[in-house]
N, C-alpha and C positions, 0 to 999 in steps of 0.2 A: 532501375535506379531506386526505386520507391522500395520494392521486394528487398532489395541489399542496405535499403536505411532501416525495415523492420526487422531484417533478418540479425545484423549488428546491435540494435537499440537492445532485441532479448537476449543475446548471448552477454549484452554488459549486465542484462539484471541478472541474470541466472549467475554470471561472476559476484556480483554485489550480495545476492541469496548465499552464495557461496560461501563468502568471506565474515557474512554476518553469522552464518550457521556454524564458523568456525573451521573451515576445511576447505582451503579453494581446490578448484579443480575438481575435487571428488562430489559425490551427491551420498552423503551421509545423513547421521541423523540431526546435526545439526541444520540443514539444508533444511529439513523438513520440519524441525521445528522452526524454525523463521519464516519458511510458510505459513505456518499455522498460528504464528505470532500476527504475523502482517496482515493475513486475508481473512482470518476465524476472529480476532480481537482487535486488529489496530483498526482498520476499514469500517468495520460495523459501528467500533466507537466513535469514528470521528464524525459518518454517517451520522449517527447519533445527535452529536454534536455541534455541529452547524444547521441538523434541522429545531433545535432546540434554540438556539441565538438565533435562527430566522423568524422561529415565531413569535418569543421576545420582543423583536425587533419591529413585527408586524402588528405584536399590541400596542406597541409604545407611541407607533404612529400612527394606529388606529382612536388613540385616546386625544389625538390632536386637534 
């Protein structure tokens, strides 16, 4: 059951990869640019991103 809820959850992203790369069904280059959109830029940044409003957040109420 578990195997068939993982096995489903990535064929919907690898549709969603798909569809944002511009080409469902196929694995073009739009495919792999959205890879390399999402995993090389959007991840790293967001990463980024909330480590920098956590520390923020941990000076603000270290100053209290």
């Amino acid at each position: 059951m578990f195997e068939e809820f993982i096995t489903d959850f990535f064929m919907w992203y690898v549709y969603i990869l798909q569809v944002i790369g511009g080409a469902p069904g196929e694995f073009g280059f739009g495919y792999y640019l959205a890879n390399i959109v999402i995993f090389a830029f959007l991840q790293p940044a967001l990463i980024i991103l909330f480590f920098i409003l956590w520390r923020k957040e941990k000076r603000k109420n270290s100053n209290k």
